[in-house]
C-alpha positions, 0 to 999 in steps of 0.5 A, spaced: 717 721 563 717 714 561 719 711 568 713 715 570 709 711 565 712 704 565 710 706 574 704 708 573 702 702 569 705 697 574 700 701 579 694 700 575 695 694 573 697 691 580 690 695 582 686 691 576 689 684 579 687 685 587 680 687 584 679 681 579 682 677 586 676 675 589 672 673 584 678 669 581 678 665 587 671 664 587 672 661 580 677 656 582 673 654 588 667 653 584 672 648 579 675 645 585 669 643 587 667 640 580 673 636 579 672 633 587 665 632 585 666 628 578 673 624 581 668 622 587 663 618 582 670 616 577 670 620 571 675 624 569 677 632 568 676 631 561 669 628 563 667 635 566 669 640 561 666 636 556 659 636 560 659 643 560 655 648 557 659 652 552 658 659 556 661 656 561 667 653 558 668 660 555 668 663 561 673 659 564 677 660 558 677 667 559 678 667 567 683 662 566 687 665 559 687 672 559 693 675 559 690 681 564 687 676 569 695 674 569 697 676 576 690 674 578 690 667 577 697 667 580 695 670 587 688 666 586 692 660 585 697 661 591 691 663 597 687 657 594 694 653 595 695 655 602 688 655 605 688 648 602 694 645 603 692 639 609 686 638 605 687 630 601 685 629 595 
């Protein structure tokens, strides 16, 4: 019975993670692309999180901090990394 349940979470919460996954990548590109385009005019990342709006900055705190989007920003992360690996920065 437990294991059926501890199962049955595991399930769910891998289904709510491949759901999440597309928009995660889309996130970390988007910020990828905001941090390329503030080291190409010489300012740092700290620059870039401090020029955002608040909205922004709590919604890439929750995209990036919550515990649910866990899984999700792993596998984000590891897609972005093979697409992007010859890349130089």
């Amino acid at each position: 019975m437990t294991l059926s349940i501890f199962l049955g979470i595991c399930i769910v919460y891998l289904i709510i993670s491949f759901l999440i996954l597309p928009f995660q990548y889309r996130a970390l590109v988007a910020l990828k692309k905001e941090e390329k385009k503030y080291k190409i005019i010489g300012k740092k990342q700290d620059d870039m999180y401090d020029e955002m709006v608040a909205s922004q900055l709590i919604l890439h705190q929750n995209m990036q901090g919550n515990p649910i989007f866990f899984l999700a920003n792993i596998m984000s992360s590891l897609i972005y990394w093979m697409k992007h690996r010859k890349e130089k920065p």
